[in-house]
C-alpha positions as CSV (number, residue, x, y, z in Angstrom):
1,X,55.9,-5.6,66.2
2,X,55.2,-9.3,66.3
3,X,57.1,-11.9,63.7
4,X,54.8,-13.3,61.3
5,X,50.9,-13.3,61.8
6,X,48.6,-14.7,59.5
7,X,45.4,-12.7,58.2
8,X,43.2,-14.7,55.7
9,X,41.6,-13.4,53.0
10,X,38.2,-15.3,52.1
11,X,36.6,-13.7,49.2
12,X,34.0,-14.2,46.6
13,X,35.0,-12.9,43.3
14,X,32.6,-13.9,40.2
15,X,32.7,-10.9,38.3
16,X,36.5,-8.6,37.4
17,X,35.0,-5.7,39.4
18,X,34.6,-8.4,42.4
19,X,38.0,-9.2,41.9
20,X,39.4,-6.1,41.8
21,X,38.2,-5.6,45.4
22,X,39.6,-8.5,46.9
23,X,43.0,-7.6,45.1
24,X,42.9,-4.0,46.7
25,X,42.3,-5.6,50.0
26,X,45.3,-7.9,49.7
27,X,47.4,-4.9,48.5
28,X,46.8,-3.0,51.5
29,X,47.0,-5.7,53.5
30,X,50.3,-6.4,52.1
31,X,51.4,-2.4,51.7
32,X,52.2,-1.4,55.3
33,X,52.8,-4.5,57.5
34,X,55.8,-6.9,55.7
35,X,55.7,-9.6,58.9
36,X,52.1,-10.0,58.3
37,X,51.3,-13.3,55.5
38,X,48.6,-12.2,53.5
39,X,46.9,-15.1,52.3
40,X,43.3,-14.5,49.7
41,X,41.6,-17.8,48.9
42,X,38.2,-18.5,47.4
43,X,35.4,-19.3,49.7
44,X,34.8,-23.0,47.9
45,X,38.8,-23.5,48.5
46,X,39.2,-22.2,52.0
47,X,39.0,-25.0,54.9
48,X,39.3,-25.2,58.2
49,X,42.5,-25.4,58.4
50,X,43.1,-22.1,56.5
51,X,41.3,-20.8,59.2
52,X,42.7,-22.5,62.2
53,X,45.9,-20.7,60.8
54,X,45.2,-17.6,60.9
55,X,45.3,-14.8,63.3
56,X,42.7,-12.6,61.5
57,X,40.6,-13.1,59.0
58,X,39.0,-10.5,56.3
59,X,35.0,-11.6,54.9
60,X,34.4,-10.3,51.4
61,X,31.1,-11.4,49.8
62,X,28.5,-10.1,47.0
63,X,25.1,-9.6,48.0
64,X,22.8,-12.2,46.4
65,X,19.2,-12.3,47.0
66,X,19.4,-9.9,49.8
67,X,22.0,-12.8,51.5
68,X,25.8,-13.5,51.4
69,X,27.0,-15.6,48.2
70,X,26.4,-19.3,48.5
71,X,30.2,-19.6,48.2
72,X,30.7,-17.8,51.5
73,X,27.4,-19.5,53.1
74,X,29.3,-23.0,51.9
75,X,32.6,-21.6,53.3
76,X,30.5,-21.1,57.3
77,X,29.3,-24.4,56.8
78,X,31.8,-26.8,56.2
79,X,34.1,-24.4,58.8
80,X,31.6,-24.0,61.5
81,X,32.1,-27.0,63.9
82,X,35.7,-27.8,63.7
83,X,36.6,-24.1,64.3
84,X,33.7,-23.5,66.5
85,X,36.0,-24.2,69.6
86,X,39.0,-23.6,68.5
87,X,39.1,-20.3,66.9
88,X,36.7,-18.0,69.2
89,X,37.8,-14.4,69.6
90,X,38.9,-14.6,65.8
91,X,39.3,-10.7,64.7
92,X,36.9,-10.1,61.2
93,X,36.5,-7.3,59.1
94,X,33.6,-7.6,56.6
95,X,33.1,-5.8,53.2
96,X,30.2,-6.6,50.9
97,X,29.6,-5.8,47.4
98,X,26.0,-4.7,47.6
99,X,24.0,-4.1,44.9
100,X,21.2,-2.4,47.3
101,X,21.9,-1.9,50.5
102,X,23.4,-4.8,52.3
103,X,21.3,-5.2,55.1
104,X,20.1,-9.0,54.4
105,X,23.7,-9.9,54.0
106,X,25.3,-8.3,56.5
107,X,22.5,-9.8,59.0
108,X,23.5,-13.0,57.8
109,X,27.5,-12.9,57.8
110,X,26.9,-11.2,61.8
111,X,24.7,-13.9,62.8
112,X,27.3,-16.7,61.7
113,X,30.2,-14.6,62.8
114,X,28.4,-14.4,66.6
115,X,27.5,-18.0,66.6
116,X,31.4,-18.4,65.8
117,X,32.1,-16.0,68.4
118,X,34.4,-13.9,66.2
119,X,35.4,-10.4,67.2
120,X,34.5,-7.7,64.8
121,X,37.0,-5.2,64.8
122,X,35.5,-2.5,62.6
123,X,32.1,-1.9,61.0
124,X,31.4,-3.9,57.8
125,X,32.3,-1.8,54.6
126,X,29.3,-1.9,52.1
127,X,29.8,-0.8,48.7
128,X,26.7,0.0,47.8
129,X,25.1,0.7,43.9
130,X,26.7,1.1,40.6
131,X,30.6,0.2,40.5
132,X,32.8,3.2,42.2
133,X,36.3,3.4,41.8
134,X,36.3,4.7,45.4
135,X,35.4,1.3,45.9
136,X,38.7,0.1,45.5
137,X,40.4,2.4,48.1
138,X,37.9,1.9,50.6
139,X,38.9,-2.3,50.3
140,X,42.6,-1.0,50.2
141,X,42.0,0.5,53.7
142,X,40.0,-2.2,55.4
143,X,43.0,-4.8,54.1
144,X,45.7,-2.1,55.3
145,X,43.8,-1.3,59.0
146,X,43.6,-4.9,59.5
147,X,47.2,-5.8,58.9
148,X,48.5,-3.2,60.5
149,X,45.8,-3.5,63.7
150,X,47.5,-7.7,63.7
151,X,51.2,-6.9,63.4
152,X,50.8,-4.1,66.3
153,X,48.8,-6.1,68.6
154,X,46.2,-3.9,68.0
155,X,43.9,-6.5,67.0
C-alpha cells in the first residue's frame, strides 16, 4: 500500500437525489482505503490545481440536453490547458445521472477526457430512468473500486 494518494471527486449535484450519489461515492471511496484523501468538490469550485493534486479523479454529471451539465462542461474548460500537459495518464471513472440513456453525455465527457489524455479505468456507470435506490450502491462501488484500485497501485 502506498501513503497518501489523492482521488478527486468532481460532481454535479442540483437536485438531493444527485447528491445522494456523489455522497455514496465519497463513502466508498472513503470505506475500504484509509491512506487514500477523498476529496468531493463542485464542478464550478474545482480548479486546476485540485486537479494537478490528485492522483485519480471520479466524473459525476447529470445528463442535460442529451450533454454533460454546464457545471462539468465549465469545470473541462477552465482545466483544460493548464492540466493538458501536466496531468496525462490521469485514471477517471465516470458515472452519469441519465434521465434517458446517456449516450450524448457520455460522448461528450470521453471526447474531453481523450483530448486530456486521461486513462479510463472502468466503464462509465449510467443510472438510467426513474430514481433507483440501487443507484446508490452502484456509486458506492465505483468510489470504493477506485480508491482501493489507487492505494494498491492498481490504478
Amino acid at each position: 500500500m502506498s501513503a497518501s494518494k489523492q482521488l478527486l471527486i468532481v460532481a454535479h449535484t442540483p437536485s438531493p437525489n444527485t447528491l445522494s450519489l456523489a455522497q455514496a461515492v465519497r463513502i466508498g471511496a472513503e470505506s475500504e482505503a484509509p491512506s487514500v484523501r477523498v476529496t468531493l468538490i463542485p464542478p464550478l469550485q474545482a480548479t486546476c490545481e485540485d486537479v494537478l493534486a490528485a492522483d485519480a479523479i471520479i466524473l459525476g454529471t447529470t445528463e442535460n440536453l442529451g450533454y454533460m451539465s454546464g457545471a462539468l462542461k465549465d469545470f473541462f474548460d477552465r482545466i483544460y490547458y493548464p492540466c493538458l500537459e501536466l496531468k496525462q495518464g490521469l485514471p477517471y471513472a465516470l458515472y452519469i445521472r441519465a434521465g434517458h440513456d446517456g449516450t450524448g453525455t457520455r460522448r461528450a465527457v470521453e471526447t474531453i477526457t481523450t483530448g486530456l489524455r486521461w486513462r479510463a479505468v472502468q466503464e462509465p456507470l449510467v443510472c438510467r430512468g426513474e430514481f433507483d435506490p440501487q443507484f446508490l450502491e452502484q456509486c458506492r462501488e465505483l468510489g470504493m473500486a477506485m480508491a482501493v484500485g489507487l492505494d494498491t497501485g492498481i490504478i
